[in-house]
N, C-alpha and C positions, 0 to 999 in steps of 0.2 A: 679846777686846778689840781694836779695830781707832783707831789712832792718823792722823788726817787732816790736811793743811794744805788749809785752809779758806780764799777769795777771793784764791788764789794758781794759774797753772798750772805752779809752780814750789817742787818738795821744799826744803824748810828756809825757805821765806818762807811770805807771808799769818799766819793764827793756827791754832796746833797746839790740835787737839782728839779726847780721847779719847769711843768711843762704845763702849758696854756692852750689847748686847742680851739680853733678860731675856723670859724664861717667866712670871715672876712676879719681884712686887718680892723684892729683898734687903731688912734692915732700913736705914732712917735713918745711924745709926749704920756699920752696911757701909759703904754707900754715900759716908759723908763720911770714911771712912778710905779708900777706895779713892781717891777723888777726891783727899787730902793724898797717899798714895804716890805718881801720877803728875805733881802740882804741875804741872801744866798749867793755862792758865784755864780751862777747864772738863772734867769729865766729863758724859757726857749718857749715860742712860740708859732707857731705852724697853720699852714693854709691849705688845703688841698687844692691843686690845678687841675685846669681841665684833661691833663694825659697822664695824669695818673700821681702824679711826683707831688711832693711835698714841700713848699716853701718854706724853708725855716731861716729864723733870727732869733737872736742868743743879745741879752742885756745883762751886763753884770749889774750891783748897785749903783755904778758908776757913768757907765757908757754902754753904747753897744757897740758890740763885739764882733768882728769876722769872719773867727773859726772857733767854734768849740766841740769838742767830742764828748764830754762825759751828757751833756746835756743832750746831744742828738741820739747818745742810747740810750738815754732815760725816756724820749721822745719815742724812739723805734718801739719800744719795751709799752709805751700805754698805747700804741697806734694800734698792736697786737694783742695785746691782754685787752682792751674795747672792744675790738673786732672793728675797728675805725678801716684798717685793711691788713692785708694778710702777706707775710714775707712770702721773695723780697720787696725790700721797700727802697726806694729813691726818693733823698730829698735836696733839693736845690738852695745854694749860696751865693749870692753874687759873686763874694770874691774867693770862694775856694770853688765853684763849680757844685758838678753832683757826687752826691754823697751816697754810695750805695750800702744796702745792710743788707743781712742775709743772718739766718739761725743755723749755728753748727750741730751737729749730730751730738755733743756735748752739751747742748743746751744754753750753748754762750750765744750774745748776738756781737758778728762782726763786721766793723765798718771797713768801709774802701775810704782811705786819703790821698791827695796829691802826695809825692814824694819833695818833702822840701828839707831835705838832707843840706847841713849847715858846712859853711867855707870855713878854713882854718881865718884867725886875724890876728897878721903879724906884731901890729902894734894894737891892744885893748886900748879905750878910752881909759882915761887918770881916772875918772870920776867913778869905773866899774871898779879897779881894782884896789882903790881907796879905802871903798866900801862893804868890802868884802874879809875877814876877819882870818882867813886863810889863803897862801899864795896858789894859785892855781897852778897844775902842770902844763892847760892850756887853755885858750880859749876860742870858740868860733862863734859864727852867726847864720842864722835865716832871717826872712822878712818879720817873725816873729818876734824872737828872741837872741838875747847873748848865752851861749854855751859853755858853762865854766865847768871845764873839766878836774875833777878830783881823782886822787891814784886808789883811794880805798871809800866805802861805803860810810867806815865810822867819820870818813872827813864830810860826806856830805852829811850825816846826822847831826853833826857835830856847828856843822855853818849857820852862822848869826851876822846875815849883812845888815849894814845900816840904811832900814827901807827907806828912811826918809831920801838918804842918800841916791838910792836908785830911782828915785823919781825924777833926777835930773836927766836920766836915760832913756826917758818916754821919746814916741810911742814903744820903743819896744823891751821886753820884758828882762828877765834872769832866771833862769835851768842851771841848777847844779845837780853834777850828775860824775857817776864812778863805776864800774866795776862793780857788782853785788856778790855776799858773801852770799847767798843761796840759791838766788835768782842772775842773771844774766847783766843785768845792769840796775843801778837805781838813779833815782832824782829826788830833787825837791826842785818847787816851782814859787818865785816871787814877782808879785806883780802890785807894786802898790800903788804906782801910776793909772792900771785901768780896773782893777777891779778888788783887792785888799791885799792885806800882810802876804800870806800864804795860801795858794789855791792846795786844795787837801789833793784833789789825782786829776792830772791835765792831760786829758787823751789827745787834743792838738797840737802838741809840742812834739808827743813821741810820733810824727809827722817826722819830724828832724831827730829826734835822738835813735830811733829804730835805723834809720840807714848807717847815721855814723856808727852805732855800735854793733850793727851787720857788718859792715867792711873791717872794721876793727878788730873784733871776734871772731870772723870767718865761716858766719851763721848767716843763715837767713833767716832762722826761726829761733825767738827768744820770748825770755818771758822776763816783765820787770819790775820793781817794786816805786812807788812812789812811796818817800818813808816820810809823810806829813805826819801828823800826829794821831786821824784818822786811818791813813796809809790806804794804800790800795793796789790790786794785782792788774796787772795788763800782760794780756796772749799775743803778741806783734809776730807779722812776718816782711819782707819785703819780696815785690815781684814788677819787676820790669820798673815802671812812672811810679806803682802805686803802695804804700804802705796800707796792711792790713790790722785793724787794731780792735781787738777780741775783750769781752770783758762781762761779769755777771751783773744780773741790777738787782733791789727788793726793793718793791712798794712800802713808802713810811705814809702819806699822807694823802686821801681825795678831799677836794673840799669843793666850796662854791664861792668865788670872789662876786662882791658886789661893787660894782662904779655908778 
């Protein structure tokens, strides 16, 4: 098992995520106990197919998960630094599809995401903005998440939803997010329904925050802050279906799990 901080070039920031490389799957069950022992947001786990591509699944502490980024480039980052194989790399999700990576002449590695750029929602649930300790300017959605837009950056620093309260909103999550004073856009990310308090940097969100603040901005190419308390930097662009989401990783941990 090899433990990475993910869209950080800096050990103990960005988002810690563990990566399991596998011969063959483990059961379900393994899997969602290994992923609660490490209580990290995610474990990702990976199979190599026969054409080359990589199967991957992602378990929080809690469940498994459908889409995660910081864990599939923390996954790209040891498939390369092993020599397991060599960018680019493609790896396979049931429900997001393939996932492609590729390493920039910067030395970032960048992923290809579906574009799931979020609908404005005329009327928010009682129950979102009950919960939420600041009134929003607005709000939208994707399959993912609710999209609570803020006018300034210190509002979303500032945001203290009541998680407990947003677990009535499962499955799907809360992204507050504003305008950044130095960077293009920020967020924070809560998820206490599937996987804890506050994910520290969620590359599968900016799936949807990157296009709305593409059209919004009048950019295609941004750069954003997630201001968790670890914090972390994300390189996005948008192009045609697909958002593109750029980011550094550092090795914290290899080890060897026994079952």
């Amino acid at each position: 098992m090899y433990q990475i901080d993910a869209f950080t070039h800096e050990r103990f920031k960005g988002n810690p995520a563990a990566v399991v490389p596998l011969d063959r799957w483990l059961s379900d069950a393994q899997m969602q106990a290994i992923a609660a022992e490490n209580n990290l947001s995610e474990t990702a786990f990976f199979v190599r197919e026969a054409d080359g591509a990589f199967h991957i699944r992602w378990f929080s502490p809690l469940a498994e998960i459908d889409f995660c980024g910081h864990a599939t480039l923390a996954s790209a980052f040891v498939i390369i630094e092993q020599r397991i194989a060599a960018a680019p790399l493609t790896f396979r999700a049931a429900a997001v599809g393939d996932i492609g990576v590729v390493r920039r002449a910067d030395g970032l590695l960048e992923m290809s995401f579906p574009n799931r750029a979020p609908e404005p929602v005329a009327e928010p649930p009682q129950a979102l903005l009950d919960a939420l300790n600041l009134a929003p300017e607005c709000v939208l959605r994707n399959r993912q998440a609710w999209f609570v837009v803020y006018s300034s950056e210190e509002q979303v620093r500032a945001a203290a939803p009541d998680l407990q309260a947003l677990k009535v909103l499962a499955p799907l999550d809360v992204v507050v997010t504003a305008p950044g004073s130095q960077q293009d856009f920020t967020s924070r990310y809560f998820w206490p329904a599937n996987g804890g308090d506050e994910d520290p940097v969620t590359g599968s969100i900016h799936a949807g925050l990157v296009p709305y603040w593409a059209a919004r901005l009048g950019k295609s190419s941004l750069v954003a802050l997630q201001a968790s308390r670890r914090s972390g930097l994300l390189y996005c662009r948008v192009e045609d279906d697909r958002v593109f989401v750029a980011g550094a990783v550092v090795q914290y941990l290899q080890g060897q799990i026994e079952i």
